[in-house]
MARLUMLUM-144027 format. One record per residue (C-alpha): x, y, z. Coordinates in steps of 0.5 Angstrom, whole numbers, padded with zeros to 4 digits, always signed. Layout:
! MARLUMLUM-144027
XYZ
...
END
This chain:
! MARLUMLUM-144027
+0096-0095-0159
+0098-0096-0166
+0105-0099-0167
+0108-0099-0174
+0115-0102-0177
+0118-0097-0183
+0124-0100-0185
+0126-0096-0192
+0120-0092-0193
+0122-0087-0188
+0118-0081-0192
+0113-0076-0188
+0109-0075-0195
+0105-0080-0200
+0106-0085-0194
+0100-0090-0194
+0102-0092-0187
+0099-0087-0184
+0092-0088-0187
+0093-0096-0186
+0094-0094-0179
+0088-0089-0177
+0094-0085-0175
+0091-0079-0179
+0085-0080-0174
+0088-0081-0168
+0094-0076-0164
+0102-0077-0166
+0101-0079-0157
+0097-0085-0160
+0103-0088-0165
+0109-0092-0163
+0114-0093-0169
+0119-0098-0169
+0126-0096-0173
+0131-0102-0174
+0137-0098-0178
+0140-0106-0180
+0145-0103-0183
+0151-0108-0183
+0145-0112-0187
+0146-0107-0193
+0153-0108-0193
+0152-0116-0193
+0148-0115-0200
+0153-0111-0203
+0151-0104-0202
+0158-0098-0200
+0159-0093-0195
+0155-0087-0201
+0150-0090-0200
+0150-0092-0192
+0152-0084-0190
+0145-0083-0194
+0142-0088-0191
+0145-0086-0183
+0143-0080-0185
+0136-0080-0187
+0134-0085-0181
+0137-0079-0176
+0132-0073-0179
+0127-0079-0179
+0127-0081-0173
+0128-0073-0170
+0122-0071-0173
+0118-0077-0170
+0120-0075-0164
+0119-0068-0165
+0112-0069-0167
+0110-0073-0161
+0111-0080-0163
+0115-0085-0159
+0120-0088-0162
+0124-0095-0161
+0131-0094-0165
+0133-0102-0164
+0140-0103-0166
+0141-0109-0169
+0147-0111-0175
+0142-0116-0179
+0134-0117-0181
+0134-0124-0177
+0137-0119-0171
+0131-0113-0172
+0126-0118-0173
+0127-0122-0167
+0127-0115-0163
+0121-0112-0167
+0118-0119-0165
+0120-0118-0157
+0116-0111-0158
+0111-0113-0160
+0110-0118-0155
+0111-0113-0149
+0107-0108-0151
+0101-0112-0152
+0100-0110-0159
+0094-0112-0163
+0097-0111-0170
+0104-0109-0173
+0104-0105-0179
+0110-0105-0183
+0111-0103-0190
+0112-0107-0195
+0119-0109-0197
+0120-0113-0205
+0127-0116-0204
+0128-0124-0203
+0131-0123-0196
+0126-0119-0194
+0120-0123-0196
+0123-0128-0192
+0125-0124-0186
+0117-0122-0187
+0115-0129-0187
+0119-0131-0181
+0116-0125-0177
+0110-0126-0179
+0109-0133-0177
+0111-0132-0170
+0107-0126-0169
+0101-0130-0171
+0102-0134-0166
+0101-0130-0161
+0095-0126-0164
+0098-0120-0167
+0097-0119-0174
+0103-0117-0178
+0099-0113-0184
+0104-0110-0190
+0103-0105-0193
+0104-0103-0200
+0108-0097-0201
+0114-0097-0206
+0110-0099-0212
+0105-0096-0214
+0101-0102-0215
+0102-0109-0212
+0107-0113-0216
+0102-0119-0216
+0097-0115-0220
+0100-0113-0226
+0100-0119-0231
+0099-0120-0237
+0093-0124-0240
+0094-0130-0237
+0096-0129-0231
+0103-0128-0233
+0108-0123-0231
+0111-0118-0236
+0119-0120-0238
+0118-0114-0244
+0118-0107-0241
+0114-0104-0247
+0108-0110-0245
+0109-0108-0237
+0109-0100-0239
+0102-0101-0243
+0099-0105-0239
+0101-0100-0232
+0099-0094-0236
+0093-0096-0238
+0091-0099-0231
+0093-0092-0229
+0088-0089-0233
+0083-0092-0231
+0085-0093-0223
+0091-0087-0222
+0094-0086-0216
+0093-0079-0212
+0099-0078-0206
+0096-0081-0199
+0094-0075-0194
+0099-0073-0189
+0097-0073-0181
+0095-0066-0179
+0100-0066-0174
+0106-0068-0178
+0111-0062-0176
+0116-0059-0181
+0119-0064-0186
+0125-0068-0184
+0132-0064-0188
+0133-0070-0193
+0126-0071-0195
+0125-0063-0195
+0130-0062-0200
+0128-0069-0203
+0120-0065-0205
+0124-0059-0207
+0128-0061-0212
+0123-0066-0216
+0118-0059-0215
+0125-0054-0219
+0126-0060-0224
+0118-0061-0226
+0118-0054-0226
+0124-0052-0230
+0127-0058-0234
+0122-0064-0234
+0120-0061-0242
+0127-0062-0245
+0129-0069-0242
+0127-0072-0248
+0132-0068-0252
+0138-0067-0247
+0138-0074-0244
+0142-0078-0248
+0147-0071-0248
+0154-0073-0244
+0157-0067-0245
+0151-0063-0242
+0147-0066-0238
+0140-0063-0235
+0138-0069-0230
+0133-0069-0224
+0139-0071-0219
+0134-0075-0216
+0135-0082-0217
+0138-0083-0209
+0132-0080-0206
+0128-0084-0210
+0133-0091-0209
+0131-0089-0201
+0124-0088-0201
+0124-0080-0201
+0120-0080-0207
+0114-0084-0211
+0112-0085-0216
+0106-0082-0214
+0108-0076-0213
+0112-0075-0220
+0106-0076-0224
+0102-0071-0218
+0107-0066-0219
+0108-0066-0227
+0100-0066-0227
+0100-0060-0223
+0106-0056-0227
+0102-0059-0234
+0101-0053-0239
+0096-0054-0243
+0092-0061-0245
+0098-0063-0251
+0102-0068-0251
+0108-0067-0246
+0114-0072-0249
+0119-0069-0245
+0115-0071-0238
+0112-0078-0242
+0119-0079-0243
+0121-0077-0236
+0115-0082-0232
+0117-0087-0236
+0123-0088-0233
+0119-0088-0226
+0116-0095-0229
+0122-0098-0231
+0123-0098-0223
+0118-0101-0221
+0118-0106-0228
+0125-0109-0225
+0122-0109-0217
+0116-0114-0221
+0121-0118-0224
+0125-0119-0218
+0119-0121-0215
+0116-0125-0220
+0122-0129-0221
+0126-0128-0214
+0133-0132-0217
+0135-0125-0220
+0136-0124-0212
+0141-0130-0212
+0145-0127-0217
+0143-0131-0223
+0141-0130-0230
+0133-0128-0232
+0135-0132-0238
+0137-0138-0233
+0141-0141-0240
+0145-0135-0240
+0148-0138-0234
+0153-0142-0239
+0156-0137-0241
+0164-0138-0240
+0166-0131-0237
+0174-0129-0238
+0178-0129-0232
+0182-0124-0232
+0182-0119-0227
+0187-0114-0229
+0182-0112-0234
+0177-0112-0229
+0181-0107-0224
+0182-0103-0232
+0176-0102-0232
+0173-0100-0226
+0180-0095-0226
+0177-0092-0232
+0184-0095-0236
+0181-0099-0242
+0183-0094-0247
+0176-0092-0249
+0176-0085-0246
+0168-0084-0246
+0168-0092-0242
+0173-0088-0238
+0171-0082-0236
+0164-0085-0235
+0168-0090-0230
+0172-0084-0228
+0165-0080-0225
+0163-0086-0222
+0169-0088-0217
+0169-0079-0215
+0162-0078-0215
+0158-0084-0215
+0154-0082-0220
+0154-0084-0227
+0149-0082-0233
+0144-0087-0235
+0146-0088-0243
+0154-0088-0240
+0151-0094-0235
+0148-0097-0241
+0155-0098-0245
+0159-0099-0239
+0156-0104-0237
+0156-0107-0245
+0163-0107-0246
+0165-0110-0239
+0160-0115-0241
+0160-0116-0249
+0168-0113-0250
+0171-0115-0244
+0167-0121-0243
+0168-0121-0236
+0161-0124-0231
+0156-0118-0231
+0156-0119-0224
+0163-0116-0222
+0160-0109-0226
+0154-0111-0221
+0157-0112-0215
+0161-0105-0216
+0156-0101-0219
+0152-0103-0213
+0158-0101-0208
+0159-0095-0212
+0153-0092-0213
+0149-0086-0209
+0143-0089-0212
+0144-0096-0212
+0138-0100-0211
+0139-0108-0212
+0133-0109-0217
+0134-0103-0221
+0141-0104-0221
+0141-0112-0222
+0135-0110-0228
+0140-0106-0231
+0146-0110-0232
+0143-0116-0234
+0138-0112-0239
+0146-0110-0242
+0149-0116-0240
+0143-0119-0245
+0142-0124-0239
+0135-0121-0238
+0128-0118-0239
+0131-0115-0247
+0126-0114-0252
+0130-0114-0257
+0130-0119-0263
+0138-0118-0264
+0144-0119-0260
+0145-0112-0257
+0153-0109-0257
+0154-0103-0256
+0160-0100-0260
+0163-0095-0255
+0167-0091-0261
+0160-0089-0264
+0156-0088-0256
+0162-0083-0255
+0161-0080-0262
+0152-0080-0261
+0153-0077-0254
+0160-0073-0254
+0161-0070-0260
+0165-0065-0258
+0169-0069-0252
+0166-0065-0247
+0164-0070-0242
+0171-0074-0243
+0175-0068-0242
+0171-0066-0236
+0175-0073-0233
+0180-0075-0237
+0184-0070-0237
+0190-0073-0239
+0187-0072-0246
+0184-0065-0245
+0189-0062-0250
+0186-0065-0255
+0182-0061-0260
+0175-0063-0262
+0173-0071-0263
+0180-0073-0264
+0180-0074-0256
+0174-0080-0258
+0179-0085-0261
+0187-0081-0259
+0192-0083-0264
+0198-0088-0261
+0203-0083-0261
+0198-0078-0257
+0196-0084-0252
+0203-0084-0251
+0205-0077-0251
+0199-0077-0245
+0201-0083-0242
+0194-0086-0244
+0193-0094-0245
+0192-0097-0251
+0185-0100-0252
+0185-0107-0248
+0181-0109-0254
+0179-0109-0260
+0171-0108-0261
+0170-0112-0267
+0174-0117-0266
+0171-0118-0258
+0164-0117-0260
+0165-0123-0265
+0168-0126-0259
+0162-0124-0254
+0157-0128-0260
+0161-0134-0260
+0161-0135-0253
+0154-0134-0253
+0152-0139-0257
+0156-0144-0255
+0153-0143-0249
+0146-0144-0252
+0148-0150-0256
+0149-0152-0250
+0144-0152-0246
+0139-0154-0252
+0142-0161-0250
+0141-0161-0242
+0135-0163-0240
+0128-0159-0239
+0129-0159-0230
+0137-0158-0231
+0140-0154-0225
+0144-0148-0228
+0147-0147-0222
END
């Protein structure tokens, strides 16, 4: 009897699991799965009710197809990770299980949730063996030449794709008794076909385009264990025309290993986990207060109409282009100098796709906070972003309506009188004005922390 725990990989295809196992060779009969949903833990890290109806959804159609292909499955109810943990343990014991395998989660709590299980689990003669899934290689093997892990992505990016030049990893089988996909993963695997297919070439040009976007779409699937990175270089792979260069896929994968870049950092340095700056200085750093230009902004009401409708998009789809994540994130750190942690903590709440390292990893690089390779203090004017990636107002007037009366680019930067006649505020601030703001404050709080002892606790 083979007894496995999956918690986020609740995927049929390219799931390691299933090999680790020796579920290939054996009959669905012979596999025990245990599905613990903890859902009321996700809520207590922060994630909203978009990302839970996936996620309720996801686990249904999961345990529905094991059930169908013959495999016993244990649903145990349970509102946090000690709860599931402590139910997993009771299982285990009950069932005489020689091994417990369970995919392998990178997250601080569940490192910790893993640790107290397997403790407990160990005394009684089970092995409690984890098995790497998520990542494409183990984050503890991907350093630097002293042994070091990355804070560069470009530095991670080579040192990766060189390793997977020499070592790629090719999808893992399926088992042949594995009945039709599960509805959510079905979808999953055809719309990644569809995008490699028809649109993964343009990704360099259009990617950046705000009016006109042309996006996978697949970043909550990816966000839920649906898909792999695996599977993205699998499938570029078997769509590739010809042996030349492939800058819209190059580009397009890149953003494959910029997740797992931000789950090795919050592995490697797990106080991001805490809510804590990469760049533990940063921690000095005194953030405004005001609230009311935290709610303007998470109301897309700041005055800047790409701001806006970006903020806009979010709060009525959930979703939110990757370049208008970047300047969002920058003007309510660097223009409103309000704490990066507030736009996490509604990202987070908001998003279809929210995943707390790639979430976290993204806010902290705007916010400068965290891994930047940048030599300068970046600072996104969002005039000049509306005026690169919405020349022509499209994306604004898709959702500042308010403002779609007007003609071409004037409804980047409306006049006062057009403002009013609309009923749009004024900018909450100036950018010149709070970008030299945002830099004093910043260096005061690196002046600061070059007077504070080596072992200074940021916290």
């Amino acid at each position: 009897m083979t007894l496995i725990w999956l918690r986020t990989s609740l995927r049929v295809l390219d799931n390691p699991i299933w090999q680790y196992s020796g579920a290939l060779d054996q009959g669905a009969a012979d596999t025990t799965l245990i599905l613990t949903p903890a859902l009321e833990q996700y809520r207590q890290h922060g994630y909203g009710e978009r990302k839970l109806d996936l996620l309720r959804t996801q686990q249904k159609a999961f345990a529905e197809w094991a059930r169908a292909s013959g495999i016993r499955v244990h649903w145990l109810e349970a509102d946090t990770y000690r709860a599931a943990a402590e139910q997993v343990l009771q299982v285990a014991h009950d069932k005489g299980a020689a091994v417990l395998l369970a995919d392998r989660e990178y997250g601080l709590n569940e490192r910790r949730r893993d640790a107290w299980l397997g403790k407990r689990l160990n005394a009684q003669g089970i092995d409690f063996t984890l098995v790497d899934d998520r990542l494409t290689y183990p984050p503890e093997t991907v350093l630097n030449g002293q042994g070091q892990p990355y804070r560069v992505f470009t530095a991670f990016k080579k040192a990766w794709r060189q390793r997977w030049s020499e070592h790629p990893v090719p999808p893992f089988a399926s088992p042949a008794w594995a009945g039709p996909l599960p509805e959510p993963e079905q979808e999953a695997i055809a719309a990644l076909q569809r995008y490699v297919a028809s649109e993964q070439q343009r990704y360099e040009e259009v990617r950046n385009d705000l009016g006109r976007p042309v996006v996978s779409g697949l970043s909550p699937a990816i966000a839920n264990g649906l898909l792999t990175t695996r599977q993205a270089f699998a499938e570029t792979a078997a769509q590739a025309t010809g042996s030349g260069e492939q800058p819209g896929a190059d580009k397009w994968l890149d953003e494959w290993i910029w997740r797992e870049f931000f789950y090795a950092v919050g592995y490697h340095f797990p106080d991001v986990y805490l809510h804590r700056g990469l760049q533990a200085w940063t921690d000095l750093v005194r953030w405004d207060k005001d609230h009311k230009k935290l709610q303007a902004w998470q109301q897309g009401r700041t005055g800047y109409p790409v701001v806006d409708a970006a903020m806009r998009q979010l709060a009525a789809t959930g979703r939110m282009p990757n370049r208008a994540r970047m300047f969002t994130a920058a003007f309510l750190s660097k223009d409103l100098l309000l704490d990066w942690r507030l736009g996490e903590a509604w990202f987070l709440d908001q998003l279809l796709d929210a995943d707390f390292a790639v979430n976290n990893g993204n806010w902290q690089w705007g916010a400068s906070t965290g891994v930047d390779a940048a030599p300068y203090f970046r600072i996104f004017n969002p005039l000049r972003q509306a005026q690169r990636f919405d020349p022509d107002g499209d994306y604004v007037r898709q959702w500042v309506p308010e403002l779609a009366h007007l003609e071409g680019a004037a409804i980047l930067d409306p006049s006062p009188l057009e403002r009013e006649a609309a009923g749009y505020p004024p900018p909450l601030v100036i950018h010149k004005e709070a970008a030299e703001r945002t830099k004093a404050a910043f260096k005061a709080a690196k002046e600061q922390n070059a007077h504070l002892p080596e072992d200074a606790d940021y916290s």
